[in-house]
MILO-544970 format. One record per residue (C-alpha): x, y, z; residue number from 0. Coordinates in nm, 2 decimals. Layout:
REM residues N
x=X y=Y z=Z i=NUM;
...
This chain:
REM residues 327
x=-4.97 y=-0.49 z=2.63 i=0;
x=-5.10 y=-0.28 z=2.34 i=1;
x=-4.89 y=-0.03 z=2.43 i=2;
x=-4.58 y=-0.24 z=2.46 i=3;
x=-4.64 y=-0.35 z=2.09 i=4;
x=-4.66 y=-0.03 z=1.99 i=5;
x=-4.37 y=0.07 z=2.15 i=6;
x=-4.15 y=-0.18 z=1.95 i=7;
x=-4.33 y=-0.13 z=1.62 i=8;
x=-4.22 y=0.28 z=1.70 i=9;
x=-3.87 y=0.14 z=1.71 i=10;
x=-3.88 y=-0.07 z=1.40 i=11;
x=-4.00 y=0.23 z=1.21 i=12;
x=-3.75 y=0.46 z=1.35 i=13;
x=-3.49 y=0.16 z=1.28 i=14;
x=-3.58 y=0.13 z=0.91 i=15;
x=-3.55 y=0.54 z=0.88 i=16;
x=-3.19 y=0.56 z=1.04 i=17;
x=-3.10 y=0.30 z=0.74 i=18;
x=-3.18 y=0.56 z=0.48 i=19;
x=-3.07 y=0.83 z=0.73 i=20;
x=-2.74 y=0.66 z=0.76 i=21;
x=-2.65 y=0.59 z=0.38 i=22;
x=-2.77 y=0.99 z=0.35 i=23;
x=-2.48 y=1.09 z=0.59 i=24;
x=-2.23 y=0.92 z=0.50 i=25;
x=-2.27 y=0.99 z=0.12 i=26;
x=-2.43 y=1.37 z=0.09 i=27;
x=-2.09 y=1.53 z=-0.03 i=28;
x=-1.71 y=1.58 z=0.06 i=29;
x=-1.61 y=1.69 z=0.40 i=30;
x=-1.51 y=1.61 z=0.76 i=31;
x=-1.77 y=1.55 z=1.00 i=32;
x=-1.80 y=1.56 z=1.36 i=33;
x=-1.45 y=1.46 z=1.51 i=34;
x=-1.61 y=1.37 z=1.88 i=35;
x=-1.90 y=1.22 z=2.02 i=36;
x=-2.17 y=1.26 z=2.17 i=37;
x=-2.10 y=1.64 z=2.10 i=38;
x=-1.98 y=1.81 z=1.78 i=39;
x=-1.67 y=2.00 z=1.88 i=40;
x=-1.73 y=2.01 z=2.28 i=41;
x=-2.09 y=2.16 z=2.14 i=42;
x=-2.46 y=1.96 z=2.10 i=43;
x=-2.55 y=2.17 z=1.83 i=44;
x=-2.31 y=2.20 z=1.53 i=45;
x=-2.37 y=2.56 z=1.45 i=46;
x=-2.26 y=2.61 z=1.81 i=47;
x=-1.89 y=2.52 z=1.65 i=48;
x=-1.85 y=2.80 z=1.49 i=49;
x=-1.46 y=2.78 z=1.36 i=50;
x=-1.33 y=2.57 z=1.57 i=51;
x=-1.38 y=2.26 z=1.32 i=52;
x=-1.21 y=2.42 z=1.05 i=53;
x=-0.93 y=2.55 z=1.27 i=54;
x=-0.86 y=2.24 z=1.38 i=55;
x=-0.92 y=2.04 z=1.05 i=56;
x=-0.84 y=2.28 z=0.79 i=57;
x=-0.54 y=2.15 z=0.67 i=58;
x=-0.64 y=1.79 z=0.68 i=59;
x=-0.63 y=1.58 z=0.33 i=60;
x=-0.98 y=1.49 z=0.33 i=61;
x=-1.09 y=1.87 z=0.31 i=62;
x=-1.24 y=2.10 z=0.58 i=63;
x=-1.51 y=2.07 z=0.82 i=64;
x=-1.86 y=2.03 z=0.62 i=65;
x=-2.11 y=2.19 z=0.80 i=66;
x=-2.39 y=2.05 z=0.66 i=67;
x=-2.21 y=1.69 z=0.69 i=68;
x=-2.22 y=1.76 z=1.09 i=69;
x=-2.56 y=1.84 z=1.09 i=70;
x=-2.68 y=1.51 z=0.93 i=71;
x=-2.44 y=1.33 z=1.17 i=72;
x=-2.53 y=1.52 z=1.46 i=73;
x=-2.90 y=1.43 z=1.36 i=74;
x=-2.84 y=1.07 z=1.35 i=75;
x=-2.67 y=1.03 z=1.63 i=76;
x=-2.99 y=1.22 z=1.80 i=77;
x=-3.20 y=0.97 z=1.68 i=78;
x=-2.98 y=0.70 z=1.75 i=79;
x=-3.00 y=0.79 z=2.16 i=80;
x=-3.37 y=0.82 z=2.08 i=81;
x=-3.36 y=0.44 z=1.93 i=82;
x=-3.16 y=0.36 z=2.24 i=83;
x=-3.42 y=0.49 z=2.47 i=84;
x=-3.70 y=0.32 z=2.36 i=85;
x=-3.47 y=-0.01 z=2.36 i=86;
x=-3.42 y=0.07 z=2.76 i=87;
x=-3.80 y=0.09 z=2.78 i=88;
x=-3.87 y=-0.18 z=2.54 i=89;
x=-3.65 y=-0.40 z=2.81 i=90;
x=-3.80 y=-0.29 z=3.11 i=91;
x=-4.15 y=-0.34 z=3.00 i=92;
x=-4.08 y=-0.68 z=2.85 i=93;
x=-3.95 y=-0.74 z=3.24 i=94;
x=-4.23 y=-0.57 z=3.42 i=95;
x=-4.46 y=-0.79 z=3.15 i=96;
x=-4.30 y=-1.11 z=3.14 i=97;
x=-4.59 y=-1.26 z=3.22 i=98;
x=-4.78 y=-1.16 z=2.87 i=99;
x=-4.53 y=-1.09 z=2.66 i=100;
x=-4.46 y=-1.40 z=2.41 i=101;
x=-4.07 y=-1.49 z=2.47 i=102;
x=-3.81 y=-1.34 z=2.68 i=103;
x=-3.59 y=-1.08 z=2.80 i=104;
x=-3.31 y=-1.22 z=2.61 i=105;
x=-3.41 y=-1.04 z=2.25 i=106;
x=-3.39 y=-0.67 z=2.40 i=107;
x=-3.13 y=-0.71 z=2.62 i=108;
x=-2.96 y=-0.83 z=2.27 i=109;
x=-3.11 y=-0.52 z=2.14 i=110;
x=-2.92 y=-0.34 z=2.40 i=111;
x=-2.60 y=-0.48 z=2.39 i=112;
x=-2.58 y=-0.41 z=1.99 i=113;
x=-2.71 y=-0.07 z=2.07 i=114;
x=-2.43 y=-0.02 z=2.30 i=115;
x=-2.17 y=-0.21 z=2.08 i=116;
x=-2.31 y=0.06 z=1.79 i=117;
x=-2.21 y=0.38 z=2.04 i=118;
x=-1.88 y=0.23 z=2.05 i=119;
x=-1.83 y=0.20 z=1.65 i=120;
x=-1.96 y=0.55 z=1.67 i=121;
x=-1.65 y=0.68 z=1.91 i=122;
x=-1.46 y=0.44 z=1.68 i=123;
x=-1.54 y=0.63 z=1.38 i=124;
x=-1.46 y=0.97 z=1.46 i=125;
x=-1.13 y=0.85 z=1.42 i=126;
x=-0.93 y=0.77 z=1.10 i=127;
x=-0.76 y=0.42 z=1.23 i=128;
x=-0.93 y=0.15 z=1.04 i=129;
x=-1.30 y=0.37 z=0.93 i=130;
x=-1.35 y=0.18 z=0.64 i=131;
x=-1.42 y=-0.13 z=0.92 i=132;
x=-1.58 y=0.08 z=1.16 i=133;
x=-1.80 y=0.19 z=0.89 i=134;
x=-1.90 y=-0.11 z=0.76 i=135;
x=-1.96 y=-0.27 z=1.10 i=136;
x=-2.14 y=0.02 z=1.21 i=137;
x=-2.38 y=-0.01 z=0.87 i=138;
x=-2.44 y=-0.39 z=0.93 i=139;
x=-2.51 y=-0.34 z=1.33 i=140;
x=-2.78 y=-0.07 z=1.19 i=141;
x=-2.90 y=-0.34 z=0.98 i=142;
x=-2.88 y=-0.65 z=1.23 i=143;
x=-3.12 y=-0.41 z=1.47 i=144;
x=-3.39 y=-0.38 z=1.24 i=145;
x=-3.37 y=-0.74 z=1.16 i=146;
x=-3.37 y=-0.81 z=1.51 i=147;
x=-3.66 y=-0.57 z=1.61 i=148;
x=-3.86 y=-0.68 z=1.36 i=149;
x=-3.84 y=-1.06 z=1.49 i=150;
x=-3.96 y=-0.84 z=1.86 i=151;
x=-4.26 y=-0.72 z=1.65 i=152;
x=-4.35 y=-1.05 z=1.48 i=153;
x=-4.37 y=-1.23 z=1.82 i=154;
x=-4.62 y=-0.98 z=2.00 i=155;
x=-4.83 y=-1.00 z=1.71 i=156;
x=-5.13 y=-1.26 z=1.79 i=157;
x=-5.18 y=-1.28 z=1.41 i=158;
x=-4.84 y=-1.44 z=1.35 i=159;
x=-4.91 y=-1.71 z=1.59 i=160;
x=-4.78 y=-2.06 z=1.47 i=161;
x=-5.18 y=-2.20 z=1.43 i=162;
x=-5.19 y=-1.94 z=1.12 i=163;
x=-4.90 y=-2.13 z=0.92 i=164;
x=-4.87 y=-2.39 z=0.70 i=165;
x=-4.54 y=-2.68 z=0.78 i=166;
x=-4.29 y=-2.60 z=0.57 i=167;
x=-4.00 y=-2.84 z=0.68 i=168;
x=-3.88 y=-2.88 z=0.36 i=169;
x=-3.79 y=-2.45 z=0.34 i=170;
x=-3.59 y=-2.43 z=0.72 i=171;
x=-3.27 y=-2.48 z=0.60 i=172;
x=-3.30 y=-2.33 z=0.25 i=173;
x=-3.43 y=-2.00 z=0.44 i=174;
x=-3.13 y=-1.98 z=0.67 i=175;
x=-2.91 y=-2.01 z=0.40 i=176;
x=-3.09 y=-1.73 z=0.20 i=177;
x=-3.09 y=-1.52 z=0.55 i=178;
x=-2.73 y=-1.56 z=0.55 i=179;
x=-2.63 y=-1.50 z=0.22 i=180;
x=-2.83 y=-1.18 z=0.25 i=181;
x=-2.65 y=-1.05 z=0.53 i=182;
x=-2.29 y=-1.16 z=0.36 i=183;
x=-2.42 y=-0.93 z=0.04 i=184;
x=-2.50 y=-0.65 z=0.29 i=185;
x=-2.21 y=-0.65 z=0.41 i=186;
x=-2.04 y=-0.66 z=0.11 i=187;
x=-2.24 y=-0.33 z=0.01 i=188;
x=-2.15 y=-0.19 z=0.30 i=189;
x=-1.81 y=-0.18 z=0.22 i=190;
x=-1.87 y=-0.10 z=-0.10 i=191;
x=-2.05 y=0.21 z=0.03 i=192;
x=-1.79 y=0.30 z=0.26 i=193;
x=-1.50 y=0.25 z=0.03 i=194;
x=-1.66 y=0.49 z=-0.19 i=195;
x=-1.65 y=0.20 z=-0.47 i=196;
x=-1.98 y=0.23 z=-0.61 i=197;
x=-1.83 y=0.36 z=-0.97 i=198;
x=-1.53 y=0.18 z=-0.97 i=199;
x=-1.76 y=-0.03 z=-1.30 i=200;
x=-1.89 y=0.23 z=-1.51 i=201;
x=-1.99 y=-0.06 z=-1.75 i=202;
x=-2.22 y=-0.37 z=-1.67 i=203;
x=-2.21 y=-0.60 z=-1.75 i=204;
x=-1.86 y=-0.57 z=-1.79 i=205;
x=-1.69 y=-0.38 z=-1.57 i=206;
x=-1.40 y=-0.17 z=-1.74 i=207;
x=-1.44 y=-0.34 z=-2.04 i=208;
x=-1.40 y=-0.69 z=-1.93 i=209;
x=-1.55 y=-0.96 z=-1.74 i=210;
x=-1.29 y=-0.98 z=-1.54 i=211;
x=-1.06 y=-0.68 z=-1.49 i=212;
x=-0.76 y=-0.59 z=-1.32 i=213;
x=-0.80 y=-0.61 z=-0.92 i=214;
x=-0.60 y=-0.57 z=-0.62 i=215;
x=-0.79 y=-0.80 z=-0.37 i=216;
x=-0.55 y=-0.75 z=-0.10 i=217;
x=-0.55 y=-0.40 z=-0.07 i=218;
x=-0.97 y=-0.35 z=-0.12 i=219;
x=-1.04 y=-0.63 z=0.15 i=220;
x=-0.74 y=-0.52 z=0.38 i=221;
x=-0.94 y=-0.43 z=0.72 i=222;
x=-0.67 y=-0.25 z=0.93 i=223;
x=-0.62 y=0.12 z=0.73 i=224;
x=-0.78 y=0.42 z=0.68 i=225;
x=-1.04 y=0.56 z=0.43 i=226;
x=-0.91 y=0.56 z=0.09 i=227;
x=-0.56 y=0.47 z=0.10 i=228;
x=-0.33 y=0.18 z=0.17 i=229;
x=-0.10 y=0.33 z=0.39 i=230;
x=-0.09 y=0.70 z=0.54 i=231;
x=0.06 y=0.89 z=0.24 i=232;
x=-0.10 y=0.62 z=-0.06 i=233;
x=-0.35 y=0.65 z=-0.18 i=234;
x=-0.58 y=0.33 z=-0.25 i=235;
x=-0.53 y=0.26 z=-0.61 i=236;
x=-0.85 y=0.18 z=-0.88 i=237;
x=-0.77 y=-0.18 z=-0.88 i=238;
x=-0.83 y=-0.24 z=-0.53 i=239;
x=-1.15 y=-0.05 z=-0.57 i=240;
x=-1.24 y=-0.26 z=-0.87 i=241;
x=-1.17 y=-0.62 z=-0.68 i=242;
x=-1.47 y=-0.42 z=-0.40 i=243;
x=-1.70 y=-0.35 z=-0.68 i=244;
x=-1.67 y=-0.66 z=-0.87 i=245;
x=-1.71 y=-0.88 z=-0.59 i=246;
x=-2.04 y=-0.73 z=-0.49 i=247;
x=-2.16 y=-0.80 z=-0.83 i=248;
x=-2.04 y=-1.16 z=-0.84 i=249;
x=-2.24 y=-1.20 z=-0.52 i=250;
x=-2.53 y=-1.02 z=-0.65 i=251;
x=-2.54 y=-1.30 z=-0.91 i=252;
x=-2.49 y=-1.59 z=-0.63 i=253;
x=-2.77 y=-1.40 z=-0.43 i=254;
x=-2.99 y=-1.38 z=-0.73 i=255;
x=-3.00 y=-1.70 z=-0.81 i=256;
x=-2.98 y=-1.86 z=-0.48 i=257;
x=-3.32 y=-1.64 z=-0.39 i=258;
x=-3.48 y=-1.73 z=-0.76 i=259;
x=-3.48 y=-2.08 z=-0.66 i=260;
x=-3.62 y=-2.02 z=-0.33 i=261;
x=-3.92 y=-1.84 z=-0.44 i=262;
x=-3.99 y=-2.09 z=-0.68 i=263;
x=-3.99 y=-2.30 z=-0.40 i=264;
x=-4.22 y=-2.09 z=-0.20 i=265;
x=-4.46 y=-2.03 z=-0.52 i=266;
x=-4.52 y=-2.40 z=-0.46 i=267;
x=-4.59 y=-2.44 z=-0.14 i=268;
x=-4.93 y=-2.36 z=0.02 i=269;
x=-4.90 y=-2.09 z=0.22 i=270;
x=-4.62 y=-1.91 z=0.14 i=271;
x=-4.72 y=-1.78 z=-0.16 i=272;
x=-4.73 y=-1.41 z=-0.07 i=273;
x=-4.37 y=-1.44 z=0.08 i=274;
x=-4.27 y=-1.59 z=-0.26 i=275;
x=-4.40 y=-1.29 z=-0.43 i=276;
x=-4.22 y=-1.03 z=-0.21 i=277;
x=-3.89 y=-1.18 z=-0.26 i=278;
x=-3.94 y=-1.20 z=-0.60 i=279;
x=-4.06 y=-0.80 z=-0.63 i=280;
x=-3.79 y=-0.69 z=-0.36 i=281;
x=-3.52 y=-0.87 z=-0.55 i=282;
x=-3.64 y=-0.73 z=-0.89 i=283;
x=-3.61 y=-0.36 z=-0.75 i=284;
x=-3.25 y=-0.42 z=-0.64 i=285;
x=-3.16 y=-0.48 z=-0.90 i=286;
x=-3.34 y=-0.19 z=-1.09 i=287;
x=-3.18 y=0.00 z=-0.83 i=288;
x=-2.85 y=-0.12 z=-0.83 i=289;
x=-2.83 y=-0.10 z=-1.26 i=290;
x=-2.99 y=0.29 z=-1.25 i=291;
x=-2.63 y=0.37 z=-1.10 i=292;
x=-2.46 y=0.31 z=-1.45 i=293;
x=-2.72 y=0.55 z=-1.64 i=294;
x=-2.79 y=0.79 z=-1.35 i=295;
x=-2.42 y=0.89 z=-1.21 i=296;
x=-2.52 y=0.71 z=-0.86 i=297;
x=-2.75 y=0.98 z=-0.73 i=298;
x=-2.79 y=1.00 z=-0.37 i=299;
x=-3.15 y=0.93 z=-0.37 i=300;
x=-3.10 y=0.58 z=-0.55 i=301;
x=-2.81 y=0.56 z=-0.27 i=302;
x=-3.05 y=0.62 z=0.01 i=303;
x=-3.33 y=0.36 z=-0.18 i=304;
x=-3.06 y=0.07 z=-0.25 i=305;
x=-2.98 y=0.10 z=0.12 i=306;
x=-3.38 y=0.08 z=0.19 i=307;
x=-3.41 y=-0.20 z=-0.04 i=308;
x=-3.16 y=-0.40 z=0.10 i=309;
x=-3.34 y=-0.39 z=0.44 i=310;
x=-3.68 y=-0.48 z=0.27 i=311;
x=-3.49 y=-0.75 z=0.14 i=312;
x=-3.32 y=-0.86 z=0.48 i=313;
x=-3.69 y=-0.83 z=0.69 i=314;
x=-3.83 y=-1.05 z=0.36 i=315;
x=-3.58 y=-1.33 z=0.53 i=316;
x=-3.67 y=-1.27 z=0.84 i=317;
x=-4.03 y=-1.27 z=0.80 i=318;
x=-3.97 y=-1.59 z=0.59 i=319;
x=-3.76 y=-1.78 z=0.92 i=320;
x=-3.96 y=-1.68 z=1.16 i=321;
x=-4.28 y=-1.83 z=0.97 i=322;
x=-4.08 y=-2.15 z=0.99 i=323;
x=-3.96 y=-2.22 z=1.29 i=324;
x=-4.33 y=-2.07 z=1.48 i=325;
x=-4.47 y=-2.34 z=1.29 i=326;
């Protein structure tokens, strides 16, 4: 089944890229988008448009049509079908193979499912009624796939076969918990991303001049509105922005502690050395990362590279877990 492992490690690389691809959409300058999907306009190729995006978006608040913003999208959502193909063919092998595959069908029919579940978001998102949520769900179903694929990848691989792994009985639960405050801080930076809050702290580590400043928690965490504004016709004011950013720092804290303490714990426990070690470096370079916003101007590279980190960080977990519980 060579070529079925190959097959899935294809679609954990292309998973990873769409991460960085994603953040680079959404973030690479002002503009509306495609409004429909899977076409651009009624066309597959957005130059194909012509006018009829800024005819029918020009006198819209958030700007005209940005051709070079459908491009990227339209790109993405190519190589989003592509993702979804090789899922359909990951599942039908894994059928057809049963026999020597390690596990079931249930993990890429999952696949599936979220794959379908992220077409819908997509449909969703062409529309203004709740995007922030949309956004941010869409963002952390891009994540959960890689996650999940990479789990897929570690099974098939006869080298990460329980007999290589030391009992660590003592880490299960404190690795779940880590998983799962990983995925809370991701999503948390999601809609961070997709609230455009990112420089709502130009300061750190105060933010505005204070520890803690003046935020509107209701309004920033409010699910059910569009992008940038509380209602229709107001705008989302700087505090609710604030109470976004600030609370992705506070968990950066929780999370960076939480994980310090865990690799300490892995340092001293045979065989899980090296894991200890990459948590320790990935956590490091978020935080590089994240800090280079306040003396860059929040460049879309670093964007694209938090993003990246943040699923280096997420697989760390996963690799972590799934050590574990083989064992």
């Amino acid at each position: 089944m060579t070529f079925y492992r190959n097959l899935v490690l294809a679609a954990l690389i292309l998973a990873f890229t769409m991460v960085g691809l994603g953040t680079y959409a959404r973030q690479s300058g002002p503009g509306v988008g495609c409004s429909d999907w899977p076409d651009c306009y009624g066309k597959p190729v957005p130059h194909q448009t012509a006018g009829a995006g800024n005819t029918e978006f020009g006198a819209r608040l958030d700007g005209p049509v940005s051709r070079s913003r459908t491009w990227k999208q339209t790109a993405h959502l190519y190589l989003a079908g592509s993702l979804g193909g090789l899922l359909a063919l990951i599942a039908v092998l894994n059928w057809r193979g049963r026999r020597e595959t390690q596990g079931g069908l249930g993990l890429p029919l999952l696949l599936l499912a979220l794959m379908a579940f992220q077409a819908l978001l997509s449909v969703g998102g062409a529309t203004p009624v709740a995007r922030p949520l949309v956004d941010g769900l869409h963002r952390l179903g891009g994540m959960a796939t890689f996650a999940l694929l990479l789990w897929l990848w570690l099974r098939e691989r006869p080298q990460f076969s329980h007999a290589y792994f030391a009992r660590a009985d003592h880490l299960r639960s404190g690795a779940m918990i880590g998983l799962l405050l990983v995925i809370a801080q991701i999503a948390l930076g999601g809609w961070v991303s997709t609230n455009y809050a990112a420089l709502a702290c130009s300061d750190f580590p105060l933010c505005q001049g204070r520890w803690v400043p003046l935020m509107d928690f209701a309004n920033g965490f409010a699910l059910l509105r569009g992008q940038g504004e509380t209602t229709p016709d107001t705008a989302l004011p700087m505090a609710a922005l604030t109470a976004i950013h600030w609370t992705h720092r506070l968990m950066a804290l929780m999370v960076t502690l939480y994980l310090g303490g865990l690799m300490l714990r892995l340092m001293r426990s045979p065989g899980y050395v090296d894991l200890g070690l990459m948590v320790g470096a990935l956590l490091a370079l978020q935080w590089v990362l994240g800090l280079s916003y306040f003396f860059t101007g929040l460049p879309l590279v670093l964007t694209m590279a938090h993003s990246a980190g943040a699923a280096l960080l997420l697989s760390s977990m996963v690799l972590l877990n799934y050590r574990i519980r083989r064992r």
